[in-house]
DRENDO-1510 file (C-alpha; in Angstrom, 1 decimal, always signed):
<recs>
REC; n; res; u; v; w
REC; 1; UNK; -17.2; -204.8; +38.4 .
REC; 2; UNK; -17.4; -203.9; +41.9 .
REC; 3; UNK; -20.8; -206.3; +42.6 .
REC; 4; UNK; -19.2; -209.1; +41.2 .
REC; 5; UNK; -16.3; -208.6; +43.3 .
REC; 6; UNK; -18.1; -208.4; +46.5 .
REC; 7; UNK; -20.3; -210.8; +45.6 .
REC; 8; UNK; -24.1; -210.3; +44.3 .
REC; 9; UNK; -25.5; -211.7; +48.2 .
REC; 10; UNK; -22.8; -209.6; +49.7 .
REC; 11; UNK; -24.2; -206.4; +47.7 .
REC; 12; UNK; -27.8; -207.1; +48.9 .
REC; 13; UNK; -27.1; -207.6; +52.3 .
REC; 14; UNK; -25.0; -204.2; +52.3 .
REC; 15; UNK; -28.2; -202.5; +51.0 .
REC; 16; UNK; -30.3; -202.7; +53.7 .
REC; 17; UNK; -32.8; -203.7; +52.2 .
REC; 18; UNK; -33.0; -207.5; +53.7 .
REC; 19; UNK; -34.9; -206.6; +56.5 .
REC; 20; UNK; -34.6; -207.3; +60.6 .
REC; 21; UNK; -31.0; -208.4; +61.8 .
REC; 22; UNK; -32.1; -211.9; +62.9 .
REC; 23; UNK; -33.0; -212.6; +59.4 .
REC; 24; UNK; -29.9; -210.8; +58.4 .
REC; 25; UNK; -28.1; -213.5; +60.4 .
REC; 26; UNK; -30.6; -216.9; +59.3 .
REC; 27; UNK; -30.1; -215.5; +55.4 .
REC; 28; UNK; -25.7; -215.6; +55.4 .
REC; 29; UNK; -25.2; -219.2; +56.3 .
REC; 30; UNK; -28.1; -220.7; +54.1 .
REC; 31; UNK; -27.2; -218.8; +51.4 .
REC; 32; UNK; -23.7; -220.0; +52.0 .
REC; 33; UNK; -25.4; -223.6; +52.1 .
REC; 34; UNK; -27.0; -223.4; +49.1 .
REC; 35; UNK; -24.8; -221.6; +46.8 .
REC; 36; UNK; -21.4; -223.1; +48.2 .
REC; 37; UNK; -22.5; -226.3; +49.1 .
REC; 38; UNK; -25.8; -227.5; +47.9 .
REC; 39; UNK; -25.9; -226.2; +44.3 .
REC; 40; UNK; -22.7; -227.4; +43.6 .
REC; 41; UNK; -22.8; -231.0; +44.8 .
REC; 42; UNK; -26.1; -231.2; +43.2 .
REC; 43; UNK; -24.3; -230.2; +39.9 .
REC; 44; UNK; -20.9; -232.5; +40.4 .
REC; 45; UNK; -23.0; -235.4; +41.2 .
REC; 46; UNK; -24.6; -235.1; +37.0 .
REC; 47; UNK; -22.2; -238.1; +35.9 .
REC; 48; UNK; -22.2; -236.9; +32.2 .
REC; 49; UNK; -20.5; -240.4; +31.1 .
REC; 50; UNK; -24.0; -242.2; +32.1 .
REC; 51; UNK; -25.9; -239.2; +30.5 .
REC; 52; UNK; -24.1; -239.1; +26.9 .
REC; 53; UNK; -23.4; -243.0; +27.0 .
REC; 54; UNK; -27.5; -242.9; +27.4 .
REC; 55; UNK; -28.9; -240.4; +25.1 .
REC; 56; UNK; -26.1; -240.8; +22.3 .
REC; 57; UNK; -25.5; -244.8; +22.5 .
REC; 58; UNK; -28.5; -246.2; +23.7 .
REC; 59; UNK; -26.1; -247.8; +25.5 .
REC; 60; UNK; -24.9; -247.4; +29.5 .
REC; 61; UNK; -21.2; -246.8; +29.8 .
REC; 62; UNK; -20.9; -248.8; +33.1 .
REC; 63; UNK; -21.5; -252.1; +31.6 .
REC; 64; UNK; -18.2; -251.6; +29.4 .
REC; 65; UNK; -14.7; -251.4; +29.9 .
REC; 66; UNK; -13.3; -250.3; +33.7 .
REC; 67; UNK; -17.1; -249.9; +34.9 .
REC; 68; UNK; -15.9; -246.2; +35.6 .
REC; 69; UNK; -18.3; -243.4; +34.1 .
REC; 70; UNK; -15.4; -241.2; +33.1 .
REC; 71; UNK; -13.7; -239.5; +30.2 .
REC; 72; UNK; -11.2; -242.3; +29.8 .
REC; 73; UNK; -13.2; -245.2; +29.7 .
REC; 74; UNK; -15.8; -243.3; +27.5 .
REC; 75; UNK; -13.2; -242.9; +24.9 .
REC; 76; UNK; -11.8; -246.3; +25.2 .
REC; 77; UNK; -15.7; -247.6; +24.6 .
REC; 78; UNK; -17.2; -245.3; +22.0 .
REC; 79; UNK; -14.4; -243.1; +20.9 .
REC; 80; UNK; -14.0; -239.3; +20.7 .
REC; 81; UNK; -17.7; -239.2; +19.7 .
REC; 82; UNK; -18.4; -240.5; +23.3 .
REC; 83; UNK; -15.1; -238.5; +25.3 .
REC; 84; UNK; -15.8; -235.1; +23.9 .
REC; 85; UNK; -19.2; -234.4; +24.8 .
REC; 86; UNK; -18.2; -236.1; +28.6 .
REC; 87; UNK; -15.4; -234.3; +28.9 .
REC; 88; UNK; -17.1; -230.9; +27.8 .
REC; 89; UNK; -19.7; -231.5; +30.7 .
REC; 90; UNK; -17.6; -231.9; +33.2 .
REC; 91; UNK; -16.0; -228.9; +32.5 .
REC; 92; UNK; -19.2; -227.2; +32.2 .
REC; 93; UNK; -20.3; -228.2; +36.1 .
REC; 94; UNK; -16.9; -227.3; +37.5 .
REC; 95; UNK; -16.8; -223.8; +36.3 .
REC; 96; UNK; -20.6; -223.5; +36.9 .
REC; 97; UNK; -19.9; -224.1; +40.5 .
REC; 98; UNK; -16.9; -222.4; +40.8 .
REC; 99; UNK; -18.8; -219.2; +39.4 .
REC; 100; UNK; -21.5; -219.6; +41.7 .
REC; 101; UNK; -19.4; -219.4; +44.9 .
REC; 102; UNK; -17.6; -216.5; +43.6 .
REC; 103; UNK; -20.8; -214.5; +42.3 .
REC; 104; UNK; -22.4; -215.3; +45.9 .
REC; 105; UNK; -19.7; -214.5; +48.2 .
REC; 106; UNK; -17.2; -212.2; +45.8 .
REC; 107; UNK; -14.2; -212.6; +44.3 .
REC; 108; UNK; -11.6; -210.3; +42.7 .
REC; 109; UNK; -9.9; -212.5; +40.5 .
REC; 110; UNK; -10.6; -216.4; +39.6 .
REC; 111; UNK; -6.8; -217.8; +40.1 .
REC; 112; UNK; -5.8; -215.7; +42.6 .
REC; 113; UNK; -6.1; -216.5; +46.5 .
REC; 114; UNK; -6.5; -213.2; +48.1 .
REC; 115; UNK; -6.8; -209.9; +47.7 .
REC; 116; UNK; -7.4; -206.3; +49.2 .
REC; 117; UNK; -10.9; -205.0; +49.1 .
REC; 118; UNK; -12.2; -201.6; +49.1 .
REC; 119; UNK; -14.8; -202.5; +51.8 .
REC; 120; UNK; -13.9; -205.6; +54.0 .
REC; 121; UNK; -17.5; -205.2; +55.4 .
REC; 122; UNK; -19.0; -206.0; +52.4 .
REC; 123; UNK; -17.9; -209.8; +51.9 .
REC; 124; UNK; -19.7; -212.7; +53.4 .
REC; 125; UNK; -16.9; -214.8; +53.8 .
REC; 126; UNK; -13.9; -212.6; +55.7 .
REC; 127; UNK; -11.5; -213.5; +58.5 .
REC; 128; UNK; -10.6; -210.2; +60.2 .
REC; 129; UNK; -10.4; -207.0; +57.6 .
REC; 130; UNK; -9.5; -209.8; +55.1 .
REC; 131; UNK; -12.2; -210.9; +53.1 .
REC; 132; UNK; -10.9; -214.5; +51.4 .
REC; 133; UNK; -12.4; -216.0; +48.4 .
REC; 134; UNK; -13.7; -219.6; +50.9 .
REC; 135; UNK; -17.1; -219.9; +48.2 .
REC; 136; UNK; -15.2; -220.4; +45.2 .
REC; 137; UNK; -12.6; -223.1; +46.9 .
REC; 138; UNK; -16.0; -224.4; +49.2 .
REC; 139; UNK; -18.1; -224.9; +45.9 .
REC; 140; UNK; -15.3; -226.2; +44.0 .
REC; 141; UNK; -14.6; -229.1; +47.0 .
REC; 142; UNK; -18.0; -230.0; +47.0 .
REC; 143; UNK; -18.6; -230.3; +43.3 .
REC; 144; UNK; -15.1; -232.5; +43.1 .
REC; 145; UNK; -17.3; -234.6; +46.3 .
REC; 146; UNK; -20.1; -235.0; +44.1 .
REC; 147; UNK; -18.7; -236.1; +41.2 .
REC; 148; UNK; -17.3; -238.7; +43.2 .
REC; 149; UNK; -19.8; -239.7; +45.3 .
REC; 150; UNK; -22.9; -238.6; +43.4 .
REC; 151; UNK; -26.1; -238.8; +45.1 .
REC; 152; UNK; -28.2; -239.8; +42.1 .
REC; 153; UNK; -25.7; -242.8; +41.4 .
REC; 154; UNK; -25.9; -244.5; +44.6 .
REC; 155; UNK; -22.5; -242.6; +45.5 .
REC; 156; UNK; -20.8; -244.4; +42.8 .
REC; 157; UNK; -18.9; -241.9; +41.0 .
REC; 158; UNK; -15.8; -241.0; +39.2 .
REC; 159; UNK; -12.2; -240.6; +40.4 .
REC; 160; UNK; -12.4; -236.9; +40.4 .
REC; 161; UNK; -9.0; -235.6; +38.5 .
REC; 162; UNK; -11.0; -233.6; +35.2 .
REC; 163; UNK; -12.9; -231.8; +38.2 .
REC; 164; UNK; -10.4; -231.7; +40.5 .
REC; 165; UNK; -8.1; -230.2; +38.0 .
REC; 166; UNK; -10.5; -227.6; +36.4 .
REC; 167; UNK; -11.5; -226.1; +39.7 .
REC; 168; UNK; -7.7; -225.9; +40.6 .
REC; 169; UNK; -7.0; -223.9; +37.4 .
REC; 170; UNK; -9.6; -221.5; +38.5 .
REC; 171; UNK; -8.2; -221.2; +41.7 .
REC; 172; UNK; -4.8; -221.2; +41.2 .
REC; 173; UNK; -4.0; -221.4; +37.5 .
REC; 174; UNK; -0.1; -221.4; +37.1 .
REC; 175; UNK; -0.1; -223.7; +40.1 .
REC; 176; UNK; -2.8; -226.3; +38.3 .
REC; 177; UNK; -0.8; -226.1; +34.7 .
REC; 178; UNK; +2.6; -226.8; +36.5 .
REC; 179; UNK; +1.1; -230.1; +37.5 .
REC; 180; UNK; -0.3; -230.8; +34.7 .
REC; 181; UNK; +2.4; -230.5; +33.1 .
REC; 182; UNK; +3.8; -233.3; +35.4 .
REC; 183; UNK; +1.2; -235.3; +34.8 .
REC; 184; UNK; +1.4; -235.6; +31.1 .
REC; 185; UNK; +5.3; -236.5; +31.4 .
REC; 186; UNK; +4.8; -238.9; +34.2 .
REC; 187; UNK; +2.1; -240.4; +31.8 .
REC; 188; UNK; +4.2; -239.6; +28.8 .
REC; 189; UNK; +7.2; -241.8; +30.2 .
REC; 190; UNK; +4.9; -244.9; +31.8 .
REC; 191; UNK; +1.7; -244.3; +29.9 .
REC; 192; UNK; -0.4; -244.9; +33.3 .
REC; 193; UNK; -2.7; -242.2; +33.9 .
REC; 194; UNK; -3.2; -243.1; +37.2 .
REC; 195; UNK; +0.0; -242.8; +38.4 .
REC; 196; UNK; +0.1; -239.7; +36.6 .
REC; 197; UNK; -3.4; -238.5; +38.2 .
REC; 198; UNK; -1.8; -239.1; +41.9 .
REC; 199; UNK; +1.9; -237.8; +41.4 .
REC; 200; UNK; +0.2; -234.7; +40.5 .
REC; 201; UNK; -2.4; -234.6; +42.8 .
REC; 202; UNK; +0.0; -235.5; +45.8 .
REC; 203; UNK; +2.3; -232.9; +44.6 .
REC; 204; UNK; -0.4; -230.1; +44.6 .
REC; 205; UNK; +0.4; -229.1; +48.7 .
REC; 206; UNK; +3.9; -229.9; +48.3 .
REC; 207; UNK; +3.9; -227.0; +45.7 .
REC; 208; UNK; +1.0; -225.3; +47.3 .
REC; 209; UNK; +3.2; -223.0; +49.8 .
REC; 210; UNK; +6.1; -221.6; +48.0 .
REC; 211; UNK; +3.8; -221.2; +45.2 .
REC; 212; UNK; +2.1; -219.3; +47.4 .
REC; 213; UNK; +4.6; -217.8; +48.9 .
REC; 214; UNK; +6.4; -216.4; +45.9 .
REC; 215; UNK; +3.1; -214.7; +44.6 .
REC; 216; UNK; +2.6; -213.2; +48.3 .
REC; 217; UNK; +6.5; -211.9; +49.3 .
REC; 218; UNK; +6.7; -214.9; +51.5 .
REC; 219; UNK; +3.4; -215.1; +53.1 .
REC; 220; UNK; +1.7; -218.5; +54.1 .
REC; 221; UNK; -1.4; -219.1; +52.3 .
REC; 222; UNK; -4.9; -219.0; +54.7 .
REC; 223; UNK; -5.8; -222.4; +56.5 .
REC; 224; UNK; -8.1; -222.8; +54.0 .
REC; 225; UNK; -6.5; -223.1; +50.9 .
REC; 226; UNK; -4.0; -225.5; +52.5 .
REC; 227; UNK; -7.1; -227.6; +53.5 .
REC; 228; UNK; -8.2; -227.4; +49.8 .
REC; 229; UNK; -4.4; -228.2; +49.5 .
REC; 230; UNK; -4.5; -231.8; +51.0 .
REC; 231; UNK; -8.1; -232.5; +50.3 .
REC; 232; UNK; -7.6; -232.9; +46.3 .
REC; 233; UNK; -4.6; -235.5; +46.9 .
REC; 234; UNK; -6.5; -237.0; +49.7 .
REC; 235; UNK; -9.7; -238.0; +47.4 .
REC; 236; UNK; -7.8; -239.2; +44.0 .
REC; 237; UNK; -5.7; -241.0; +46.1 .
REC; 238; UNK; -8.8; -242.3; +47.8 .
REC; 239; UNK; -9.9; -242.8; +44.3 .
REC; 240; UNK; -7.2; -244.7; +43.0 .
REC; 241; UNK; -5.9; -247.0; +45.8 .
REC; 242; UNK; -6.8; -250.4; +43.6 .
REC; 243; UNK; -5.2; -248.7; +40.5 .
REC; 244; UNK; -2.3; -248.1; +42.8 .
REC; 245; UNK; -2.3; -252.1; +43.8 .
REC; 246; UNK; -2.1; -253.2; +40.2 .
REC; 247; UNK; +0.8; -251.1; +39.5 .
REC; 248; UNK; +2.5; -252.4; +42.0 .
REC; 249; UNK; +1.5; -255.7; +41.2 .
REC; 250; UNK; +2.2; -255.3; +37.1 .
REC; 251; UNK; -1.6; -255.8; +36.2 .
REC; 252; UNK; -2.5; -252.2; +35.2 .
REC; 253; UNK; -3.4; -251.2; +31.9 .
REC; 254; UNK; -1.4; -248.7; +30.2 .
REC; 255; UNK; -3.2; -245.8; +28.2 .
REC; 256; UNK; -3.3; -246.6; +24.8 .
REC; 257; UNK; -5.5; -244.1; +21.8 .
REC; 258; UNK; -6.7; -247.7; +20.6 .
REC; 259; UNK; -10.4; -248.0; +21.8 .
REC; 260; UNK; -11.3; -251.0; +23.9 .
REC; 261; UNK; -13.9; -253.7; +22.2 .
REC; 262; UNK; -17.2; -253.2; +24.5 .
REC; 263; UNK; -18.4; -256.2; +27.1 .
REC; 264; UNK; -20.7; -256.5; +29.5 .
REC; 265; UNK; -18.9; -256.9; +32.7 .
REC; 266; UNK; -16.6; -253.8; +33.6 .
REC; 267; UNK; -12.9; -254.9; +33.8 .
REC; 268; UNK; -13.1; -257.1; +31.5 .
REC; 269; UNK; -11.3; -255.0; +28.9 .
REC; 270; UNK; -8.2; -252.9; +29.3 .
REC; 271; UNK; -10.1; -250.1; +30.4 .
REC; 272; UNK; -8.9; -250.3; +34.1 .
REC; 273; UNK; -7.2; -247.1; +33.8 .
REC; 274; UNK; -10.0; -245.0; +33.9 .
REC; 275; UNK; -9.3; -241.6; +34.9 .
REC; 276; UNK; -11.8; -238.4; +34.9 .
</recs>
């Protein structure tokens, strides 16, 4: 338990066994890169809408509906068929990245913040004699960047709030089911998952330091989790501004469990209020 705690790069560099201390120093913040980073936006930028609309419909899910390759508009297209295996990958490359940052730079718990280690030496990541888990909430953040502006799509991605809200439940758990438990009334009562999607994302660093605070006896959470805080609100809103204009303007499509007739042009059906 203790090498997954401290991370399995953490262990290895503790060792000795790495070698001079200049490539001691070159090896930390490349492997940071590439586990935290790299790996992860690589594996958030997999749209697995385009992928099961492809091998499963013959078909490409951005011709139909909103144009959006998400859960939503999958479902709304080809039905649970379609939405289940979509949603079951974007699960899949959430959790893979948030593992990855953790196994690299160490973790005690997934869905805690901090904790005290045994070693503070040990961890890559650390900010005085408190090592901080930054590689899970670094890999999550990029993953979430990926998914929405994937580099094998032209940058053209999804809006974010399945990723977004699976890599908060592994950081923060009771935080992440609070809001989503705000999100499925505010949907509930207006059937917009949009304005469900951004309520609950703007909400997350409104909550984010008593939450915080009540776990910790009343200590404020590190400057990077309240960077984590604002950046998830900051990109679904991002995400969602023209959703946000047609509420405002009466022209967005409520969610319905009816699926949408397929055309070619995206938009064209009521499919506009694709979340994923």
């Amino acid at each position: 338990m203790n090498f997954l705690q401290e991370g399995f790069l953490a262990r290895i560099l503790a060792s000795g066994t790495v070698g001079d201390d200049l490539f001691f120093l070159l090896i930390k913040p490349l492997a940071v890169l590439l586990c935290c980073v790299v790996i992860p936006y690589l594996l958030g930028s997999v749209n697995t809408a385009f992928i099961v609309s492809r091998v499963l419909f013959r078909d490409d899910i951005r011709r139909h509906g909103s144009g959006n390759g998400g859960a939503t508009n999958m479902f709304r297209v080809f039905g649970v068929k379609g939405a289940i295996p979509t949603i079951v990958g974007d699960v899949l490359k959430s959790v893979l990245s948030v593992l990855l940052g953790a196994a690299c730079c160490g973790f005690y718990s997934i869905g805690g913040f901090a904790f005290e280690p045994s070693d503070p030496s040990l961890f890559i990541l650390s900010v005085g004699d408190n090592p901080i888990v930054v590689g899970t909430y670094l890999a999550g953040a990029f993953c979430i960047l990926g998914h929405v502006f994937p580099i094998y799509y032209r940058f053209k991605g999804g809006k974010g709030v399945l990723s977004s809200f699976i890599v908060a439940l592994f950081l923060n758990r009771w935080l992440a089911l609070i809001l989503f438990g705000i999100f499925v009334i505010v949907v509930a009562f207006t059937r917009y998952i949009s304005l469900g999607s951004t309520v609950g994302a703007a909400l997350y660093p409104v909550f984010l330091v008593p939450f915080f605070q009540g776990l910790f006896g009343g200590a404020y959470p590190p400057v990077y989790i309240v960077l984590f805080g604002f950046f998830i609100p900051a990109v679904i809103i991002l995400k969602h501004i023209p959703n946000i204009k047609r509420i405002t303007h009466g022209e967005e499509s409520k969610f319905s469990f009816h699926r949408a007739p397929k055309c070619e042009e995206p938009g064209e059906s009521e499919g506009t209020d694709d979340k994923r």
